[in-house]
Steps between C-alpha positions, in 0.01 A plus 500: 500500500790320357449209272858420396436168618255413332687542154620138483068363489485658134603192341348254774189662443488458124585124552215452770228642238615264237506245700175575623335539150698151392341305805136693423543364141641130639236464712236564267680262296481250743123568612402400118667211483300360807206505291374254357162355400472380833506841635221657718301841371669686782838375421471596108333864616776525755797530198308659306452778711847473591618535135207824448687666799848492380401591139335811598771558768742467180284780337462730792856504514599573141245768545659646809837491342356673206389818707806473759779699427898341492648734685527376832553161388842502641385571878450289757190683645310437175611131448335485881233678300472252221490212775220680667317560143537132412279374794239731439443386162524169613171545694369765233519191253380268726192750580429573105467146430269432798279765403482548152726155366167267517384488178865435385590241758180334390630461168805391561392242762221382237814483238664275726306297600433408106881495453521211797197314418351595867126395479252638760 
């Protein structure tokens, strides 16, 4: 199988995952600043659990960088890899904080809703 042709998506690739992790990060940005003290317990959950996914997405990939080798860095087939990787710890995150994140996103949503002045 030749893949000559596919030696030019090395750098587009790298650009599309920072981009990516830039508009993950914006859009958190932007969720938070929607809330306010007017927001509704689902909303304020809602970012929080938002923020608990990508912050243990963040660890899960330091961690799988930490036991991946840097090798094959340079080929295509493992920056397809990578991609791949990426989206499963996407929903690995997302699936740690639904099932074990509770007690934390409690906290943090009870934190919040001091910091705004939300009252019940």
């Amino acid at each position: 199988m030749d893949l000559s042709g596919l030696s030019g998506l090395d750098s587009n690739y790298t650009s599309a995952k920072t981009d990516a992790t830039s508009a993950t990060g914006n859009a958190l940005q932007s969720s938070l600043k929607n809330i306010s003290s007017n927001s509704s317990e689902e909303e304020l959950k809602g970012v929080i659990k938002d923020f608990e996914s990508y912050f243990v997405e963040q660890i899960l990939k330091e961690v799988k960088d930490t036991f991946t080798s840097d090798d094959d860095e340079d080929s295509t087939m493992s920056q397809y890899k990578d991609m791949y990787m990426d989206q499963a710890i996407e929903l690995v995150a997302d699936e740690v904080v639904d099932q074990v994140g509770e007690n934390y996103t409690q906290q943090l949503y009870e934190q919040m809703k001091r910091n705004l002045n939300m009252t019940e």
